[in-house]
C-alpha positions in Angstrom: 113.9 97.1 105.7 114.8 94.7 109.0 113.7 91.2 107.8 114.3 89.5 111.1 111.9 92.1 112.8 109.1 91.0 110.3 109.7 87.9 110.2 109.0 88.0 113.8 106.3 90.2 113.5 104.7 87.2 110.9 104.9 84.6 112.7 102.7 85.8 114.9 100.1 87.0 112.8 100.3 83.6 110.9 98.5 81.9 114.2 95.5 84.6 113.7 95.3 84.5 109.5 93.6 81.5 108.2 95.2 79.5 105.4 91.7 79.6 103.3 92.2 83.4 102.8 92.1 84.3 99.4 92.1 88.5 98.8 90.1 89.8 96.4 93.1 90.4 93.8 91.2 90.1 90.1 90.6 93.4 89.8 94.2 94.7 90.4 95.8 91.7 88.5 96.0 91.4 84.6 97.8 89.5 82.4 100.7 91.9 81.1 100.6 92.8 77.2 104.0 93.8 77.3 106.9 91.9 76.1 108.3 89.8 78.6 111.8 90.4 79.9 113.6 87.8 79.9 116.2 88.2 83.0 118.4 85.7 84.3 117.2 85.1 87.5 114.0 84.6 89.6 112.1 87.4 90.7 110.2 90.9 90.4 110.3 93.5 87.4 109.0 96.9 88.2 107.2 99.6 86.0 106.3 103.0 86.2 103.7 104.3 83.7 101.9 107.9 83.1 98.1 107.2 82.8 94.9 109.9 82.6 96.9 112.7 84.6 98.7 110.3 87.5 101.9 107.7 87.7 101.5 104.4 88.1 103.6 101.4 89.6 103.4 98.3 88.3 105.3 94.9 89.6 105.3 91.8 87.5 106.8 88.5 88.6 108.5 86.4 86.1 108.3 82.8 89.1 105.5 81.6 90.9 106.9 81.4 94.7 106.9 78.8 96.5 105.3 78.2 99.8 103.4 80.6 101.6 104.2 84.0 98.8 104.4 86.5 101.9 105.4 89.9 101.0 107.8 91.0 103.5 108.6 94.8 102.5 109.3 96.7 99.6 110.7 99.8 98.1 110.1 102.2 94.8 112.4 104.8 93.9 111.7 106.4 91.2 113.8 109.8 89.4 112.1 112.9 88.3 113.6 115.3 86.5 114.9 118.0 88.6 112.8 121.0 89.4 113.1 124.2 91.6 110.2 126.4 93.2 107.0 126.1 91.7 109.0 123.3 88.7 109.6 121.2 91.6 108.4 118.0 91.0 106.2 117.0 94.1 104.2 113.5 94.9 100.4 114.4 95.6 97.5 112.3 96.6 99.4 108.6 96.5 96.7 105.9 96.6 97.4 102.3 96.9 95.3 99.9 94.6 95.8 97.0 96.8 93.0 96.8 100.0 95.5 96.1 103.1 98.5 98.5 102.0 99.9 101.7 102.5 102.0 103.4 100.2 103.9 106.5 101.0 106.6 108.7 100.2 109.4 107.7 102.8 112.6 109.7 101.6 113.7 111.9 98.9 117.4 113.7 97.4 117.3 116.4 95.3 119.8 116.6 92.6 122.7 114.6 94.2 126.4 114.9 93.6 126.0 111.5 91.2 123.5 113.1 89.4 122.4 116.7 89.1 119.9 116.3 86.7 117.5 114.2 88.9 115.6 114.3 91.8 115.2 110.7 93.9 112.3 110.0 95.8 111.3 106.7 97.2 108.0 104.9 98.7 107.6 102.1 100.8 104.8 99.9 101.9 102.9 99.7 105.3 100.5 96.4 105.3 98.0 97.8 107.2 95.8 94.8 108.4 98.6 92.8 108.6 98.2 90.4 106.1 101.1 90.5 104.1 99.7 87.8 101.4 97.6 90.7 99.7 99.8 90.3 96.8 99.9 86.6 95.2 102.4 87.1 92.9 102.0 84.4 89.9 104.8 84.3 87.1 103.2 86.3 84.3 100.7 88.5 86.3 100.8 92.0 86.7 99.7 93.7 89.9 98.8 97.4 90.3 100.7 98.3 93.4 99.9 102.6 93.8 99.4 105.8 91.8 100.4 109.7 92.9 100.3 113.0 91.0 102.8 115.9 90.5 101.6 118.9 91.8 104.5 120.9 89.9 105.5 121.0 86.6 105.5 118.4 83.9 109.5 118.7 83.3 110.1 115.5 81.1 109.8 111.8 81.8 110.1 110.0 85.1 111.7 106.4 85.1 112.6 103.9 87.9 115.8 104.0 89.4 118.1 100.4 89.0 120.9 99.1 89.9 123.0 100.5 87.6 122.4 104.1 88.8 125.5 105.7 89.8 123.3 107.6 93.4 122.2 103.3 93.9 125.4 102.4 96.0 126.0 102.1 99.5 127.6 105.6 101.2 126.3 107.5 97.8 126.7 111.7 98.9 123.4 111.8 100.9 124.2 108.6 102.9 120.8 107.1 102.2 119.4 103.7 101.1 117.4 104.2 97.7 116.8 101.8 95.2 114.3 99.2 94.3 113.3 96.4 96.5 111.0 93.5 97.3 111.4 90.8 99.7 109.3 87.9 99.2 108.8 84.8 100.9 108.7 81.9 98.3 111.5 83.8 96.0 114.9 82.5 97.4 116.7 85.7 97.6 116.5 88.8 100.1 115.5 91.2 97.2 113.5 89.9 94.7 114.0 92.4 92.1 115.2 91.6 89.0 114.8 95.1 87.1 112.7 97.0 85.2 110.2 96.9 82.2 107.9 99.1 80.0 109.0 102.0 78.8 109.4 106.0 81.0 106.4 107.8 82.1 106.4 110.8 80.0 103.6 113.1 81.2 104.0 114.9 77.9 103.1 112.5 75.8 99.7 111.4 77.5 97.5 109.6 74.7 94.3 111.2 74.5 91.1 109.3 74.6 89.3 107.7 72.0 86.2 109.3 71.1 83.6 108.1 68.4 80.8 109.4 66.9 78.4 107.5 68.9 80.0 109.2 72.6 79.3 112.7 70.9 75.9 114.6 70.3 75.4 116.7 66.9 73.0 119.8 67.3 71.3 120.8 64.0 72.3 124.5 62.8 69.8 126.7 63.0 69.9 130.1 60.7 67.7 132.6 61.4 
C-alpha cells in the first residue's frame, strides 16, 4: 500500500482521463437498507454478506469526499473459520462487480498464534484501466465491490477482520500487514475506514427463495 507511488502514478493518468467521465456505477450502487452506523469519524464501513451460494463485500461511505473522490488502494481481510484438508476454507472464482477493478486474494495466515480458531485471508484491488474514480463514493450509498466462493466446507460464519483483532497489530506472529483499508482522495485521512456493518456471513443460514404459486406448474393426477 505505497501512497506516494500512486499518487505519482495518478498524476499522470489525470493528464489522459477527462473530467466529464462519469462510470457507469447505477447498477452496483444502492441505497443501503441497513441501519446506519453511526461512527465518529469520516469515512468507509465495510460488510461482508453470504448471498445465493457466494460472499459478498460491500463498502458504504458515511461522507461525500471532497474534490476529485480518487480511490487510491484498498484492502479486505476477512476471517474464516479454521479448516484442514478438504474443511479448508478456500477462495474460488472472485469476481469484481465494478468494470475497471481487479480483486484478488493477495495473502493469507492460517490459524495464527493470536487466534487459533481462524484462518486470515486478505484481497486487494488492481484498477485495471487505470481510472481509479470507478467508485464515487456518496455518503449513504452502498457499492458492491467483489464476490468469491468456498470451495471447502461450510464450517460456520465468516466476518471482517477490525481493528480490534488481536492478529490486526503491527509485528503480529506471521509478520504480515492484514486488516482493512481504503485510501481515498477527498476523505482527509490515509485510511478511510471507519469499521464494520451488517451482520456475519453465515453460509448455513442461506434464506431460501421465495416461490409462489404462479412460478410453479400443477400436473393433474391421472389414475388409471
Amino acid at each position: 500500500m505505497n501512497r506516494t507511488k500512486v499518487l505519482l502514478s495518478l498524476f499522470v493518468g489525470l493528464l489522459a482521463l477527462s473530467l466529464n467521465v462519469q462510470p457507469g456505477m447505477a447498477a452496483a450502487r444502492i441505497k443501503s437498507k441497513l441501519a446506519p452506523v453511526a461512527p465518529d469519524k469520516a469515512g468507509i464501513e465495510f460488510r461482508v454478506a453470504y448471498e445465493e451460494g457466494v460472499y459478498a463485500v460491500y463498502m458504504r461511505s458515511n461522507v461525500t469526499p471532497e474534490g476529485l473522490n480518487l480511490t487510491l488502494t484498498s484492502q479486505v481481510t476477512i476471517k474464516a473459520p479454521h479448516g484442514a484438508n478438504a474443511d479448508r476454507f478456500a477462495v474460488a472464482s472472485v469476481q469484481s462487480a465494478v468494470a475497471g477493478t481487479e480483486w484478488a486474494q493477495s495473502s493469507r495466515v492460517d490459524a495464527p498464534a493470536e487466534d487459533g480458531s481462524a484462518d486470515y485471508l486478505s484481497f486487494t484491488v488492481n484498477f485495471t484501466d487505470g481510472n481509479h474514480r470507478v467508485y464515487q463514493w456518496a455518503e449513504g450509498q452502498e457499492i458492491k465491490l467483489f464476490t468469491f466462493a468456498n470451495g471447502g466446507a461450510c464450517l460456520g460464519a465468516v466476518s471482517l477482520m477490525d481493528n480490534a483483532d488481536s492478529f490486526a497489530r503491527s509485528g503480529n506472529s506471521a509478520n504480515t500487514n492484514p486488516g482493512n483499508q481504503v485510501d481515498v482522495l477527498g476523505i482527509d485521512r490515509n485510511n478511510a475506514y471507519v469499521g464494520n456493518y451488517g451482520d456475519v456471513a453465515d453460509c448455513g443460514a442461506q434464506t431460501p427463495r421465495e416461490e409462489t404459486v404462479v412460478n410453479k406448474v400443477f400436473m393433474p393426477l391421472i389414475q388409471q
